[in-house]
C-alpha atoms as a printed R data frame, in Angstrom:
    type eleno elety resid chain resno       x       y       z
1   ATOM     1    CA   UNK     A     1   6.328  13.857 -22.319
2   ATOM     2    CA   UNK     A     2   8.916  14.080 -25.307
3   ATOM     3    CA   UNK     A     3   7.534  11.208 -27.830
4   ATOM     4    CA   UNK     A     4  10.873   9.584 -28.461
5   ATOM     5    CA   UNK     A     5   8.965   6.769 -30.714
6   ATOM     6    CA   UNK     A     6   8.113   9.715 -33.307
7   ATOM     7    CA   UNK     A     7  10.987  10.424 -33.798
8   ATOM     8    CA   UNK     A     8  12.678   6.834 -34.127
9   ATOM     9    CA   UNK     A     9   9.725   6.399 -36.842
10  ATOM    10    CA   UNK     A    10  10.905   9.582 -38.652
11  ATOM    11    CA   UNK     A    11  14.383   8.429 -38.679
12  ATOM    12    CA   UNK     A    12  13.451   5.061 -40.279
13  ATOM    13    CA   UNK     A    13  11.441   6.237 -43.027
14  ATOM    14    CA   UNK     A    14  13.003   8.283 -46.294
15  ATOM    15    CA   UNK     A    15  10.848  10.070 -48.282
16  ATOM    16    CA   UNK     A    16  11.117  11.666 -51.950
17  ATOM    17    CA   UNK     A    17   8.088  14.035 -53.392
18  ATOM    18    CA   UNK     A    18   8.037  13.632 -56.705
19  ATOM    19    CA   UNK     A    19   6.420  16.828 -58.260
20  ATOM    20    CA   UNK     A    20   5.031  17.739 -61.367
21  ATOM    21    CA   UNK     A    21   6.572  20.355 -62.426
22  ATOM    22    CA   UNK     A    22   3.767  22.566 -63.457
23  ATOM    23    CA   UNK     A    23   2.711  22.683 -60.242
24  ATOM    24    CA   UNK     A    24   6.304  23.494 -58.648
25  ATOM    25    CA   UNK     A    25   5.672  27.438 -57.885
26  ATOM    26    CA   UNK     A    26   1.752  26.509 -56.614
27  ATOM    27    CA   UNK     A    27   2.199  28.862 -52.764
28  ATOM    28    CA   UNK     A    28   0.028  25.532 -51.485
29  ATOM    29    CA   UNK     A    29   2.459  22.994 -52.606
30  ATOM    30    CA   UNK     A    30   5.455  24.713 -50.837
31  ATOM    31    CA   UNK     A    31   3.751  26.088 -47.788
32  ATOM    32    CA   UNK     A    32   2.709  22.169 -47.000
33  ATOM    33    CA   UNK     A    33   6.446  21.024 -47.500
34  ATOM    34    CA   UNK     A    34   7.453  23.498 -45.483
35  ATOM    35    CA   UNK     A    35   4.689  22.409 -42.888
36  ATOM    36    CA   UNK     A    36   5.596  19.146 -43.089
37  ATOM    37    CA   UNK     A    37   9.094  19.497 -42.512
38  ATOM    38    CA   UNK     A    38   8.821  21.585 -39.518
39  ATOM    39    CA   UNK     A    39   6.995  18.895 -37.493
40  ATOM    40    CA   UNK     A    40   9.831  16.528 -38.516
41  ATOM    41    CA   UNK     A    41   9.486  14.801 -41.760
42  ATOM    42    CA   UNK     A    42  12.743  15.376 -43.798
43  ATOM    43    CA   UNK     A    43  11.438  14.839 -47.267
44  ATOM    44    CA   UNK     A    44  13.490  15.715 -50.397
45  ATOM    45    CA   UNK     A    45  11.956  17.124 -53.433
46  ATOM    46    CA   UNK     A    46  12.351  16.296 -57.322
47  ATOM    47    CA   UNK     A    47  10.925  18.617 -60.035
48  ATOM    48    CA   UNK     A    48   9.575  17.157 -63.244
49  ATOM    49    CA   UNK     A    49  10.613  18.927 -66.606
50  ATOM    50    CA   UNK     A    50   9.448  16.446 -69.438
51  ATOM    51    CA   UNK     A    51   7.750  13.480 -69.501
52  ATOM    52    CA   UNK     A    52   9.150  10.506 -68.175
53  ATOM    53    CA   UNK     A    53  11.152  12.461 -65.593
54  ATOM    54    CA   UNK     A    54   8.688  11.060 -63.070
55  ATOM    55    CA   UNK     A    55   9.539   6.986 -63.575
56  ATOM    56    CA   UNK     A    56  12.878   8.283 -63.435
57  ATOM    57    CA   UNK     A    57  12.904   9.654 -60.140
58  ATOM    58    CA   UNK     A    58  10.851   6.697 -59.025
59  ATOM    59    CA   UNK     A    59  13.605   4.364 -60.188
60  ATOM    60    CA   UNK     A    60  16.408   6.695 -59.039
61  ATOM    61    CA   UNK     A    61  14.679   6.712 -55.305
62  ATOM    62    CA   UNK     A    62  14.862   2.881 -54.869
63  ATOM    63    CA   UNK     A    63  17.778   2.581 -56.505
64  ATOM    64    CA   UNK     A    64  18.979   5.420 -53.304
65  ATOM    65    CA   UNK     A    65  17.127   3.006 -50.784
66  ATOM    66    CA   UNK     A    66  14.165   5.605 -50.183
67  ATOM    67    CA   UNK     A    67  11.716   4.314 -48.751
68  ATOM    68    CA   UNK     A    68   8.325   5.949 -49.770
69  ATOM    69    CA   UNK     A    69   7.732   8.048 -52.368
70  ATOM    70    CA   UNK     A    70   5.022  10.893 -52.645
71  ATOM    71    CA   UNK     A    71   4.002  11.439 -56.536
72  ATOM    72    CA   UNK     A    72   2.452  14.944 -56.401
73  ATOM    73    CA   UNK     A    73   0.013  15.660 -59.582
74  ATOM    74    CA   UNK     A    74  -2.746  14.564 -61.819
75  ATOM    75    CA   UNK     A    75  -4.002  10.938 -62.765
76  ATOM    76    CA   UNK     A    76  -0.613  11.093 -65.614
77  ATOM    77    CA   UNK     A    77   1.977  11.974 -62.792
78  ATOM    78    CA   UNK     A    78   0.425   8.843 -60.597
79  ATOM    79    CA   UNK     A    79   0.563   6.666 -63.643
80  ATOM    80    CA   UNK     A    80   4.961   7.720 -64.490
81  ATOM    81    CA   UNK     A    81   5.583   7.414 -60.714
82  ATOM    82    CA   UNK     A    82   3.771   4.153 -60.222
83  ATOM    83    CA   UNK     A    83   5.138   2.671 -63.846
84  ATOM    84    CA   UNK     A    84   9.180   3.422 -62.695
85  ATOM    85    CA   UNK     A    85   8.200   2.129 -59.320
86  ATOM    86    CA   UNK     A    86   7.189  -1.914 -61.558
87  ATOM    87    CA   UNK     A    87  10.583  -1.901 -63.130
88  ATOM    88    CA   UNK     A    88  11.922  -2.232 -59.735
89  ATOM    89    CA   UNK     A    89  11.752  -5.582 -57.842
90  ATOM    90    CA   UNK     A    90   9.233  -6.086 -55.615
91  ATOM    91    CA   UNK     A    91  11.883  -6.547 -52.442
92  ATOM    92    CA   UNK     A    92  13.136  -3.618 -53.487
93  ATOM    93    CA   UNK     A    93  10.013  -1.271 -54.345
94  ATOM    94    CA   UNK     A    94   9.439   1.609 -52.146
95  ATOM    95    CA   UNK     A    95   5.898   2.325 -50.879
96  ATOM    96    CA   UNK     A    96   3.896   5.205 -52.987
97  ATOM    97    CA   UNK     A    97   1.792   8.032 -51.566
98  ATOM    98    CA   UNK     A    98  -0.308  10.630 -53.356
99  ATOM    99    CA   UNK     A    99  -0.384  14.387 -53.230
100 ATOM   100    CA   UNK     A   100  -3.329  15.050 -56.064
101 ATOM   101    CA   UNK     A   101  -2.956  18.168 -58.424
102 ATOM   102    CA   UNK     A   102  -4.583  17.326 -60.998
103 ATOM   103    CA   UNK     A   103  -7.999  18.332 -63.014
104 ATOM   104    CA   UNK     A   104  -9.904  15.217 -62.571
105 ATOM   105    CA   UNK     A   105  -8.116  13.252 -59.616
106 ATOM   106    CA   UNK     A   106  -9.965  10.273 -60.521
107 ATOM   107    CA   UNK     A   107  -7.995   7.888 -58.677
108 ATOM   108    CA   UNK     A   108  -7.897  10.258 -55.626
109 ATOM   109    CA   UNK     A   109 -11.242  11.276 -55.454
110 ATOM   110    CA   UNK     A   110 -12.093   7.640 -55.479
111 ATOM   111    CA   UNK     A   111 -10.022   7.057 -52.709
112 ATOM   112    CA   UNK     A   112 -11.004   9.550 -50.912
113 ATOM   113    CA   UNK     A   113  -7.681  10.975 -50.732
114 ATOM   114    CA   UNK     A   114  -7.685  14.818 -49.358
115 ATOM   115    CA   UNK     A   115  -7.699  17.268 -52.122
116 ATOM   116    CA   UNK     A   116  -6.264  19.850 -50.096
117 ATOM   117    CA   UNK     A   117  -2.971  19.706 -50.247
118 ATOM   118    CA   UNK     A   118  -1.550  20.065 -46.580
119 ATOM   119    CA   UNK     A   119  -4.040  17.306 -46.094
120 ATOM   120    CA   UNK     A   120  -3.149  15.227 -48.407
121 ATOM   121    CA   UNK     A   121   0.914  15.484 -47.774
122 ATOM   122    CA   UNK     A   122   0.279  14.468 -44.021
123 ATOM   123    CA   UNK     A   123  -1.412  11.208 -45.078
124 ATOM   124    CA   UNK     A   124   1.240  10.800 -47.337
125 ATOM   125    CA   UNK     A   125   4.019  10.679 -44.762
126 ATOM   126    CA   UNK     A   126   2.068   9.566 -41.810
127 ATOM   127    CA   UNK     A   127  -0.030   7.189 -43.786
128 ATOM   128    CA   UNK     A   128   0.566   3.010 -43.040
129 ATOM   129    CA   UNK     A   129   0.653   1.388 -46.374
130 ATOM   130    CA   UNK     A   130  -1.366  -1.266 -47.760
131 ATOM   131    CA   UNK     A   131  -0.771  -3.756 -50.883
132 ATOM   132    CA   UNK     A   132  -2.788  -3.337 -53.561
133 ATOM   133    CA   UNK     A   133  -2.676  -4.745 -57.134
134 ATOM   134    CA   UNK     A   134  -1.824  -2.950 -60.503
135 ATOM   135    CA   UNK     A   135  -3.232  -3.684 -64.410
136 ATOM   136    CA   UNK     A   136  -0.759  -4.137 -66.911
137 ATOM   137    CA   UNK     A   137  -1.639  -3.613 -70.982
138 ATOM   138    CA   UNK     A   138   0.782  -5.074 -72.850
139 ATOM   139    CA   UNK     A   139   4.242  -3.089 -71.518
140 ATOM   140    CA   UNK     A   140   2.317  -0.413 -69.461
141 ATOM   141    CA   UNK     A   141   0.737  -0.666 -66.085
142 ATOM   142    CA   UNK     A   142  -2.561   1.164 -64.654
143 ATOM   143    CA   UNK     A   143  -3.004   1.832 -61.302
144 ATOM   144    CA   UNK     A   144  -6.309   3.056 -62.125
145 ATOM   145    CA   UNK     A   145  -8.363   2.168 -65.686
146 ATOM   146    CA   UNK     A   146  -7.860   2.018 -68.929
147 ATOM   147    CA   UNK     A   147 -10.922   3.558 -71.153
148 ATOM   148    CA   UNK     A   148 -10.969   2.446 -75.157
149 ATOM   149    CA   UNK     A   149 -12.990   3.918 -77.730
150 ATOM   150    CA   UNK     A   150 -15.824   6.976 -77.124
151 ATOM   151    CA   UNK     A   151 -14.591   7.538 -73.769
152 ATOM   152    CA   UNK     A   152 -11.369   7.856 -74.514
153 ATOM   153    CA   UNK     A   153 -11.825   9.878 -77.057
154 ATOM   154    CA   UNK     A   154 -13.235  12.172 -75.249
155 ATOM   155    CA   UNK     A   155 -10.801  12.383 -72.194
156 ATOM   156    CA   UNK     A   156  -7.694  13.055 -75.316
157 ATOM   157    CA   UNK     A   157  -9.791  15.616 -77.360
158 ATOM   158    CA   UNK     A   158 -10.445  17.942 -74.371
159 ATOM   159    CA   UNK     A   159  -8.017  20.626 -74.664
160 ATOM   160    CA   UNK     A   160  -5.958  21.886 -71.439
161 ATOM   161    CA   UNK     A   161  -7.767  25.166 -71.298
162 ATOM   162    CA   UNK     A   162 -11.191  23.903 -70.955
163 ATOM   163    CA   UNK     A   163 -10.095  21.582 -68.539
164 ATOM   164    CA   UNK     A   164  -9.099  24.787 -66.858
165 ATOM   165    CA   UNK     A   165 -11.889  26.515 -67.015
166 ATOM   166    CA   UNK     A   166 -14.608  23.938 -66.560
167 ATOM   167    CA   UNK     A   167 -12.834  20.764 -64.191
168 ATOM   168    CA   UNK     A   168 -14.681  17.906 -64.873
169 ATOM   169    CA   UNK     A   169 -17.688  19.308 -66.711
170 ATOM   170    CA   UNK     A   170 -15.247  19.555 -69.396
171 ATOM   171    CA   UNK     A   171 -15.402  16.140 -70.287
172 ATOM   172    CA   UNK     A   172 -19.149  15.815 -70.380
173 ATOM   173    CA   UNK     A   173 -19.439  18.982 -72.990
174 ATOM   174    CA   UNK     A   174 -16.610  17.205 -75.475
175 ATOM   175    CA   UNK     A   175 -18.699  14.528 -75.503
176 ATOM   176    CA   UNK     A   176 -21.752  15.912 -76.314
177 ATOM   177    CA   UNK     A   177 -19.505  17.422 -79.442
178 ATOM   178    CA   UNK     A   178 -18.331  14.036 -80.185
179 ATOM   179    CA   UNK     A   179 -21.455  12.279 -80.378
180 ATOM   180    CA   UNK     A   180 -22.452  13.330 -83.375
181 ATOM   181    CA   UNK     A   181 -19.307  11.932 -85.308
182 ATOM   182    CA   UNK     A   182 -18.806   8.603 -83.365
183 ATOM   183    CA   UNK     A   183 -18.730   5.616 -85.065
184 ATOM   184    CA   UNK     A   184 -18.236   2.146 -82.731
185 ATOM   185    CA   UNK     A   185 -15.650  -0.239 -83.046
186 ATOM   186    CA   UNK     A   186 -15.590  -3.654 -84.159
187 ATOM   187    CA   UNK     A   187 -13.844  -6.244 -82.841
188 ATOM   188    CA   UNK     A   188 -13.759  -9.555 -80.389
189 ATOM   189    CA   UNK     A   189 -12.828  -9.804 -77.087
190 ATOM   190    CA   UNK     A   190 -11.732 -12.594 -75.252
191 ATOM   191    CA   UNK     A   191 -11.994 -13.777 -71.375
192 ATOM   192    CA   UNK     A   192 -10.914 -16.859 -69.898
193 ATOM   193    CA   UNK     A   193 -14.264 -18.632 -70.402
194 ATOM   194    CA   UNK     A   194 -15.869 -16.485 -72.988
195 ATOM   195    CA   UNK     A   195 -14.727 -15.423 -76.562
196 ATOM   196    CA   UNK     A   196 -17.117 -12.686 -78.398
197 ATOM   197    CA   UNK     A   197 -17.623 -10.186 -81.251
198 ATOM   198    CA   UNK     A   198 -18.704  -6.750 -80.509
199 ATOM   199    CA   UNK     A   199 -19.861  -3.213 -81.202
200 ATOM   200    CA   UNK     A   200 -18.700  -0.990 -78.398
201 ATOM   201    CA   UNK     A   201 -19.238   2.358 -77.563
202 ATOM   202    CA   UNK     A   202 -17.393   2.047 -74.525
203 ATOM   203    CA   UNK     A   203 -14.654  -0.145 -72.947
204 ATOM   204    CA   UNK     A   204 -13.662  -0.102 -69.808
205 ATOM   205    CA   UNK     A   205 -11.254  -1.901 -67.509
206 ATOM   206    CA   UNK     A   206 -10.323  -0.965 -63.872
207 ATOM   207    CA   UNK     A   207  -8.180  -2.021 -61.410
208 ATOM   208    CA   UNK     A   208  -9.957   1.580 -59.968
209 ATOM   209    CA   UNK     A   209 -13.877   2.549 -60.458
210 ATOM   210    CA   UNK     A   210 -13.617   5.872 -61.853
211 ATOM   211    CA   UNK     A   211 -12.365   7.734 -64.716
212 ATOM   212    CA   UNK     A   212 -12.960  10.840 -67.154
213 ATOM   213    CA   UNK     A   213 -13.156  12.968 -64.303
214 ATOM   214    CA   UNK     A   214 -15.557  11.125 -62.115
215 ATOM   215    CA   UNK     A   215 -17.065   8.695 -63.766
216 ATOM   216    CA   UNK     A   216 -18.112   5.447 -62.526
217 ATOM   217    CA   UNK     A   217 -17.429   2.928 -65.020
218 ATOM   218    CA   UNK     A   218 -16.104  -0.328 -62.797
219 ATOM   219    CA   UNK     A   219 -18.934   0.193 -59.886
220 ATOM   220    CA   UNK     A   220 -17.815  -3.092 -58.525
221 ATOM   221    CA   UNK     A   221 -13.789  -3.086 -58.575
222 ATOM   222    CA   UNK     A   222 -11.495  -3.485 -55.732
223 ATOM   223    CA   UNK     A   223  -7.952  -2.487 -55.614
224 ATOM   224    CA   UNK     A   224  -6.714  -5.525 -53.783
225 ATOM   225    CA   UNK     A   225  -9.281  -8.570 -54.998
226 ATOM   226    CA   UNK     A   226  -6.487  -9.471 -57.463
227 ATOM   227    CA   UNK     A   227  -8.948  -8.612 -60.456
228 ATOM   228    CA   UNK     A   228  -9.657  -6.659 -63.281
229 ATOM   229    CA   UNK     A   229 -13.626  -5.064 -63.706
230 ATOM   230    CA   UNK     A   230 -14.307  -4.930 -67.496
231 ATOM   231    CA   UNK     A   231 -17.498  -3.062 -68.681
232 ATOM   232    CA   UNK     A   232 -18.338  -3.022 -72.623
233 ATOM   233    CA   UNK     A   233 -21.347  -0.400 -73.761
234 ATOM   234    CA   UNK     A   234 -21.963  -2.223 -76.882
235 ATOM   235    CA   UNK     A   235 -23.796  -0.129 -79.987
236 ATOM   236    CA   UNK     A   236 -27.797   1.222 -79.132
237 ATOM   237    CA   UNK     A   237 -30.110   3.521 -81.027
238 ATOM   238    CA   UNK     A   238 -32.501   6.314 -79.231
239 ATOM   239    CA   UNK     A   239 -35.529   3.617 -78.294
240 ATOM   240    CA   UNK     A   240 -32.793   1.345 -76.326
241 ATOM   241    CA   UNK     A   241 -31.994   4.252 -74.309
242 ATOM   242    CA   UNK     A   242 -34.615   2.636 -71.291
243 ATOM   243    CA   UNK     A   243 -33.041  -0.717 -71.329
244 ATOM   244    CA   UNK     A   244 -29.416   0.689 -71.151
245 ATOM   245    CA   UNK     A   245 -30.207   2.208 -67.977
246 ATOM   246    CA   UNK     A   246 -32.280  -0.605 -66.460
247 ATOM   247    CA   UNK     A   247 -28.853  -2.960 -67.071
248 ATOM   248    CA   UNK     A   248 -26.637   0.174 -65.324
249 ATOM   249    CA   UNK     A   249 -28.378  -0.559 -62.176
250 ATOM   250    CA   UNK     A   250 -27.953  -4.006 -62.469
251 ATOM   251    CA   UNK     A   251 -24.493  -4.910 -64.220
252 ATOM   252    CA   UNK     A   252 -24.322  -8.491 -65.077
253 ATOM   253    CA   UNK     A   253 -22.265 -10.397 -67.757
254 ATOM   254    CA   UNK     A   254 -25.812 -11.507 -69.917
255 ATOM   255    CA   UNK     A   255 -26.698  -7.347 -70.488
256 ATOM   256    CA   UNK     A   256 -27.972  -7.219 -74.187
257 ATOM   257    CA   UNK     A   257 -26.091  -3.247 -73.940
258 ATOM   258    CA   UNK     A   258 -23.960  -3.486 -71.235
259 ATOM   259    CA   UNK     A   259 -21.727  -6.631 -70.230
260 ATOM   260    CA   UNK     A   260 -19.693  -6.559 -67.122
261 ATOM   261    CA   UNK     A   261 -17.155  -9.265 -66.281
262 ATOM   262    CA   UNK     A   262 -14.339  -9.737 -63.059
263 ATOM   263    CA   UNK     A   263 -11.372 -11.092 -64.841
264 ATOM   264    CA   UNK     A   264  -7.442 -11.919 -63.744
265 ATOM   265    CA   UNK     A   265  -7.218 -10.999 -67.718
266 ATOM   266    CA   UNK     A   266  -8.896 -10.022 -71.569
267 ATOM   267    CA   UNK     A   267  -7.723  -9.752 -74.739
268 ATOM   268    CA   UNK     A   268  -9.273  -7.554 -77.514
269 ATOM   269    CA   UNK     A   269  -8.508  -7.290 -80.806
270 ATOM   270    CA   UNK     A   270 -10.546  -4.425 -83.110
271 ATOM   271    CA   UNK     A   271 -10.531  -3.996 -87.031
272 ATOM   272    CA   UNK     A   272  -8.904  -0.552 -86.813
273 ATOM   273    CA   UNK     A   273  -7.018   1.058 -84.219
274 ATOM   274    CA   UNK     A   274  -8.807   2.664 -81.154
275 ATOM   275    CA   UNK     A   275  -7.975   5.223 -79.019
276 ATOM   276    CA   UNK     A   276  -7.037   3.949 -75.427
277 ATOM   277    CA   UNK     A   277  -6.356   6.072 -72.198
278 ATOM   278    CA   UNK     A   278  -4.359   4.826 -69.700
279 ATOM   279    CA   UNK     A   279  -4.348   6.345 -66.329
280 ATOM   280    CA   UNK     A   280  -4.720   9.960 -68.297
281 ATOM   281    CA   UNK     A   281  -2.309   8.659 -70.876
282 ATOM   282    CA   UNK     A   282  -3.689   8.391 -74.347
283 ATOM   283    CA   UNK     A   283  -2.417   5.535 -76.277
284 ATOM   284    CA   UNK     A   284  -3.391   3.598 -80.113
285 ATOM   285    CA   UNK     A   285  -3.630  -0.164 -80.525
286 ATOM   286    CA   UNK     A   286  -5.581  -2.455 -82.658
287 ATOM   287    CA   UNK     A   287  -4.847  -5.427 -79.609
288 ATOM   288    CA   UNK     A   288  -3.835  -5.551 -76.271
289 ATOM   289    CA   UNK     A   289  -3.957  -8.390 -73.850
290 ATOM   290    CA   UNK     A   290  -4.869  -6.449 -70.082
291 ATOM   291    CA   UNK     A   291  -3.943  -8.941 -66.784
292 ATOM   292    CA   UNK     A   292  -3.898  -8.092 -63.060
293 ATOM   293    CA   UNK     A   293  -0.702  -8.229 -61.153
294 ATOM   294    CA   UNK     A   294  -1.935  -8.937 -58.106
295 ATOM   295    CA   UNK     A   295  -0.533  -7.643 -54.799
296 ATOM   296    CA   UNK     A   296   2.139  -5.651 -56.450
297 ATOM   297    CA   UNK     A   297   2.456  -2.282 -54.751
298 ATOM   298    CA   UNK     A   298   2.249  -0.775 -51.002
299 ATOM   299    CA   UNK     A   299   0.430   2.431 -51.024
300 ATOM   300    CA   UNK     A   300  -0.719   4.696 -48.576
301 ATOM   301    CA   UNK     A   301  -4.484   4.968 -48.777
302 ATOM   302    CA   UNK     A   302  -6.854   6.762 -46.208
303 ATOM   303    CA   UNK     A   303  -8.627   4.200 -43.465
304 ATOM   304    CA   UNK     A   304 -11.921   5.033 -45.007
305 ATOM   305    CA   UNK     A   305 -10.770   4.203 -48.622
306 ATOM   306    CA   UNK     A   306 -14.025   2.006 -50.404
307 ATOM   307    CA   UNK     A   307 -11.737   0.247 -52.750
308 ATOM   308    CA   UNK     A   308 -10.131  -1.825 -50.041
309 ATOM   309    CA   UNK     A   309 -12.001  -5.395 -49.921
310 ATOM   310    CA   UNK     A   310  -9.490  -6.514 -47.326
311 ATOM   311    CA   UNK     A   311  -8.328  -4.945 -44.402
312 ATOM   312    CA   UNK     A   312  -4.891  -2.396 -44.271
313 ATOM   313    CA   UNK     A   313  -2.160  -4.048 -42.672
């Protein structure tokens, strides 16, 4: 029998891939439009050529009344996409769905999102949405983390090619060079009921659980608990090394290496500036104040996504 409700659903829905355009010419990326389109999705296309073409097209899309759109790259392409997508209001915000073509594909991967391609395009059109929050630092949202200090670091000083050549392992080898040179920052940080100085290694906040190309730095984080997870590695020597892993298997805010807080918000200040990534995005800033907007966007995430406290609607 002829599914007439298919097709009503097809006619009701408008979608808009929004591609980075490295990845325009990829044969995998067209043959799945093409598939897609011939069982009956009509989805138009729009080709990055700098940056901040992709919050562009977002914007443009809802200001056309499309009603999903697909943002087709890495972790940076995500983070445009989803930032033109929270200038629009929320009445007027079109769903977001994820095609992943990136190196690391943290948010994807911890999603479980399809990484191939064809895959990952039929989710994104068939998919049912669900509402999940987004971080905000200052002016920019995060849909996944924001890293400060030795990770970040890391993540910005990788160059292209050896991301290339290596994936993910790329990270871990740039930090290995790093190590040698790091120095920790100094600063305070402050929560709603707690205000602190620190030496930190590592900062991490996540609306997500996973960054640097996979990972886990926010074991504990939901997408759509309308919190932040915040994890500090604060400064150790050689001989702490035992201790710092007996608190990584058992994150709690009272770790003498390791604190781990759920916050709606933080503020951190430091004595020089440090290097933040934000979603991929590398960014500088002495002080930052990080909240959760809770409930702020409808994406299309796989029934067996992990980050999903609550049930899709």
């Amino acid at each position: 029998m002829f599914n007439f409700l298919k097709i009503i659903e097809i006619k009701l829905v408008n979608y808009r891939l929004i591609l980075n355009g490295k990845s325009a010419t990829l044969p995998q990326v067209r043959e799945a439009v093409k598939q897609v389109r011939l069982s009956g999705f009509s989805i138009e296309v729009r080709s990055t050529w700098e940056q901040g073409d992709a919050s562009l097209f977002a914007q443009e899309a809802a200001q056309q009344g499309i009603d999903r759109v697909i943002a087709a790259g890495g972790d940076g392409t995500l983070h445009e996409v989803m930032n033109g997508l929270m200038q629009v209001d929320q009445e007027q915000r079109p769903e977001m769905s994820i095609v992943p073509l990136g190196t690391a594909n943290d948010f994807a991967r911890s999603c479980n999102i399809p990484l191939d391609t064809q895959l990952a395009l039929q989710l994104a059109v068939q998919g049912k949405p669900c509402c999940i929050d987004v971080g905000k630092m200052n002016e920019d949202y995060f849909l996944n983390m924001a890293t400060a200090g030795f990770g970040a670091e890391v993540t910005v000083s990788t160059p292209t090619e050896l991301k290339k050549l290596l994936g993910g392992a790329a990270y871990s080898i740039m930090g290995l060079l790093l190590a040698f040179n790091f120095k920790p920052y100094e600063g305070n940080v402050r929560l709603p009921n707690h205000n602190y100085p620190t030496t930190a290694v590592v900062g991490a906040i996540g609306n997500g659980r996973q960054a640097g190309g996979g990972k886990v730095l926010a074991p504990k984080a939901f997408l759509d608990d309308g919190l932040l997870d915040m994890m500090i590695l604060h400064e150790f020597s050689s001989v702490d090394i035992p201790q710092v892993a007996l608190e990584l298997q058992d994150l709690s805010e009272q770790g003498q290496f390791i604190s781990y807080f759920q916050t709606p918000w933080v503020e951190f200040e430091h004595l020089r500036s440090i290097p933040i990534n934000l979603d991929g995005e590398a960014r500088q800033l002495t002080h930052a104040r990080v909240e959760v907007i809770p409930a702020a966007l409808n994406i299309i995430l796989p029934e067996n996504c992990q980050l999903l406290k609550n049930h899709q609607t």
